[in-house]
C-alpha positions as CSV (number, residue, x, y, z in Angstrom):
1,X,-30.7,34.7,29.3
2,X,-34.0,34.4,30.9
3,X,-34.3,31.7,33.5
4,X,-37.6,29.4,33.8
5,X,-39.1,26.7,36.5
6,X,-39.3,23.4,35.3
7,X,-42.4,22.5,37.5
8,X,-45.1,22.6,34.9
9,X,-48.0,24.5,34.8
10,X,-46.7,26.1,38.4
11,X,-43.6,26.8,37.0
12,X,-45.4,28.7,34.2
13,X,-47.8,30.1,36.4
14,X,-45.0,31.4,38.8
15,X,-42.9,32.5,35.8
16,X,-45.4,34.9,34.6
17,X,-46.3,35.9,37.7
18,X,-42.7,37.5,38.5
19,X,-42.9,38.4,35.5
20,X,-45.6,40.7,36.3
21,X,-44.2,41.3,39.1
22,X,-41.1,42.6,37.7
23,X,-42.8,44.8,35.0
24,X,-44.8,46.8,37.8
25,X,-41.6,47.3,39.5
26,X,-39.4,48.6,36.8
27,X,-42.2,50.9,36.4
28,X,-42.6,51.9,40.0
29,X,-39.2,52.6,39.9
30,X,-39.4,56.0,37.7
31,X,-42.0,57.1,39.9
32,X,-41.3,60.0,42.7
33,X,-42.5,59.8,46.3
34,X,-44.4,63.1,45.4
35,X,-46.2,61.4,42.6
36,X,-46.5,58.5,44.5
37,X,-48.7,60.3,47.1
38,X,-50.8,62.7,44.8
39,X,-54.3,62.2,44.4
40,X,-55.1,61.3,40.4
41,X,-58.8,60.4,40.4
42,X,-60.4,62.3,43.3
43,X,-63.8,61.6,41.6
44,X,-63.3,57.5,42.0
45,X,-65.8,55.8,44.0
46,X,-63.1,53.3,44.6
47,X,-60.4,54.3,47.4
48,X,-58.4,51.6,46.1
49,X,-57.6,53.2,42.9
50,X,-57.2,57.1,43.9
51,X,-53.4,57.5,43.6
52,X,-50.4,55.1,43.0
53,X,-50.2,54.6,46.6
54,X,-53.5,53.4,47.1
55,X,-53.2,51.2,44.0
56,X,-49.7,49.7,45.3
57,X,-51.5,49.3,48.8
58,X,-54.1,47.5,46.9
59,X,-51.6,45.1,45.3
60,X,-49.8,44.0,47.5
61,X,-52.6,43.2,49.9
62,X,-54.7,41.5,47.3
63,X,-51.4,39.3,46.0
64,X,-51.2,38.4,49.6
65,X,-55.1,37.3,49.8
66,X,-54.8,35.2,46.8
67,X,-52.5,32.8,48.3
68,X,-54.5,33.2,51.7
69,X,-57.1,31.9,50.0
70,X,-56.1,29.4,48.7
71,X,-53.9,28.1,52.1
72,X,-57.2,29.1,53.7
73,X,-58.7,26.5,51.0
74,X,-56.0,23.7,52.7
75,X,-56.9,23.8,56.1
76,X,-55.2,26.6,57.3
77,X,-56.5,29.5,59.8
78,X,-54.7,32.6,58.5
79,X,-56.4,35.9,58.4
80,X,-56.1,38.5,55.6
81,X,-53.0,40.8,55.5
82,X,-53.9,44.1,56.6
83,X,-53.5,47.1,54.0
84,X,-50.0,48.8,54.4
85,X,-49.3,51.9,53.1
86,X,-46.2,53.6,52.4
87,X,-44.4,57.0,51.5
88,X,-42.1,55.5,49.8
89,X,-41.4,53.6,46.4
90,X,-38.4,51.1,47.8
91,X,-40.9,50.1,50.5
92,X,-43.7,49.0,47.9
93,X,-40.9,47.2,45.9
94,X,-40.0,45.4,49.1
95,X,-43.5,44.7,49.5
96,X,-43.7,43.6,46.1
97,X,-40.7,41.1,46.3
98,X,-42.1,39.6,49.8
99,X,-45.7,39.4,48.1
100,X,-44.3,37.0,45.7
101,X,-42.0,35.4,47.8
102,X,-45.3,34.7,49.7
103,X,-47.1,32.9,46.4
104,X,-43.9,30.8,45.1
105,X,-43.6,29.4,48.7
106,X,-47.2,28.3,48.8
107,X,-46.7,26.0,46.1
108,X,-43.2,25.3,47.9
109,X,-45.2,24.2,51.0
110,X,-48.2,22.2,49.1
111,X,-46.3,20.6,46.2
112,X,-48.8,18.3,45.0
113,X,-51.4,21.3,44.7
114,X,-54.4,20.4,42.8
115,X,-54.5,23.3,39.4
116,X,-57.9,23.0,38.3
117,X,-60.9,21.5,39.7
118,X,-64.2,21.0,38.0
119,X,-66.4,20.7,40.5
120,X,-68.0,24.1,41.0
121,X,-69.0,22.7,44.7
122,X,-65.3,22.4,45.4
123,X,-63.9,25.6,44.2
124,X,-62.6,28.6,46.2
125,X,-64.6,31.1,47.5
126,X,-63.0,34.7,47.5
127,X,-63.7,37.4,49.8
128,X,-65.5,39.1,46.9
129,X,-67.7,36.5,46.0
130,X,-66.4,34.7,43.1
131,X,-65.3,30.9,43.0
132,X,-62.2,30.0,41.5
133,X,-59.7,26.7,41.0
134,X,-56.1,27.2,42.4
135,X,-55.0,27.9,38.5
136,X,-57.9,30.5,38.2
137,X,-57.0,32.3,40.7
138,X,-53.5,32.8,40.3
139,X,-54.5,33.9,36.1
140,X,-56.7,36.1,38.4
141,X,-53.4,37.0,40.2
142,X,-51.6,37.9,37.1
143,X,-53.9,40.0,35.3
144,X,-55.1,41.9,38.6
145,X,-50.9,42.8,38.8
146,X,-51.0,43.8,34.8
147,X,-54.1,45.8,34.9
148,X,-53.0,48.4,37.9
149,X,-49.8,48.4,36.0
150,X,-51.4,49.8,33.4
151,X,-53.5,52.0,35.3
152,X,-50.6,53.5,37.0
153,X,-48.7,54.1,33.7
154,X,-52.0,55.9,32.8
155,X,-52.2,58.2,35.9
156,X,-48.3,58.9,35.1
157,X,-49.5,60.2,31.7
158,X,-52.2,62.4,33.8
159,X,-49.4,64.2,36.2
160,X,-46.9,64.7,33.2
């Protein structure tokens, strides 16, 4: 039986972020190093999104910079993690479990983290322009891992 956080909205938040999480990896998981490394859209103008490796690159970086962001948000001097890539599929699904591991301890670390805030004058700045509340951007966080997961399941049906 499925275990959940008691913590609230975090817990949820946190829950369906593994969650996420979890679904990207089972699917990762069928995926060989070859296809891993072949180039499915060589037509994209975004190098983010040309093969599975660039898109699990992508990922994990970005579901570092969320929390960045928002510890960046707190106070702290961090800079952004630097884009890793890898040959392999066990070390993105390492990188995956440390990416998380790396979200559930910021609420770890700030426990009394403010959710939502209404003022548009104190919301988060992202690197691409947008402004978001700490709930907002981990939604943000969630969706960004479903909607690769979905385009990776699509280039899978392009190499079959």
């Amino acid at each position: 039986m499925k275990s959940y956080r008691d913590n609230g909205a975090v817990g949820a938040l946190l829950d369906e972020y593994e969650l996420a999480v979890q679904a990207l990896q089972k699917l990762i998981a069928t995926v060989t190093n070859d296809q891993l490394v072949s180039i499915v859209d060589p037509d994209t103008d975004d190098l983010d999104c040309r093969s599975i490796q660039t898109i699990l690159t992508h990922v994990v970086r970005a579901g570092y910079g969320y929390a960045i962001a928002i510890r960046k948000y707190k106070g702290e001097e961090l800079a952004y993690w630097e884009r890793k890539t890898h040959s392999t599929i066990s070390a993105y699904q390492q990188d995956l479990e440390r990416m998380f591991a790396y979200n559930e301890q910021l609420f770890a670390d700030y426990p009394n983290l403010q959710l939502e805030e209404y003022d548009p004058d104190k919301k988060i700045k992202v690197t691409w322009g947008q402004h978001y509340d700490v709930e907002q951007l981990m939604e943000h966080a969630i969706v960004h891992i479903l909607r690769h997961r979905r385009q990776i399941e699509r280039f899978l049906l392009r190499m079959a």
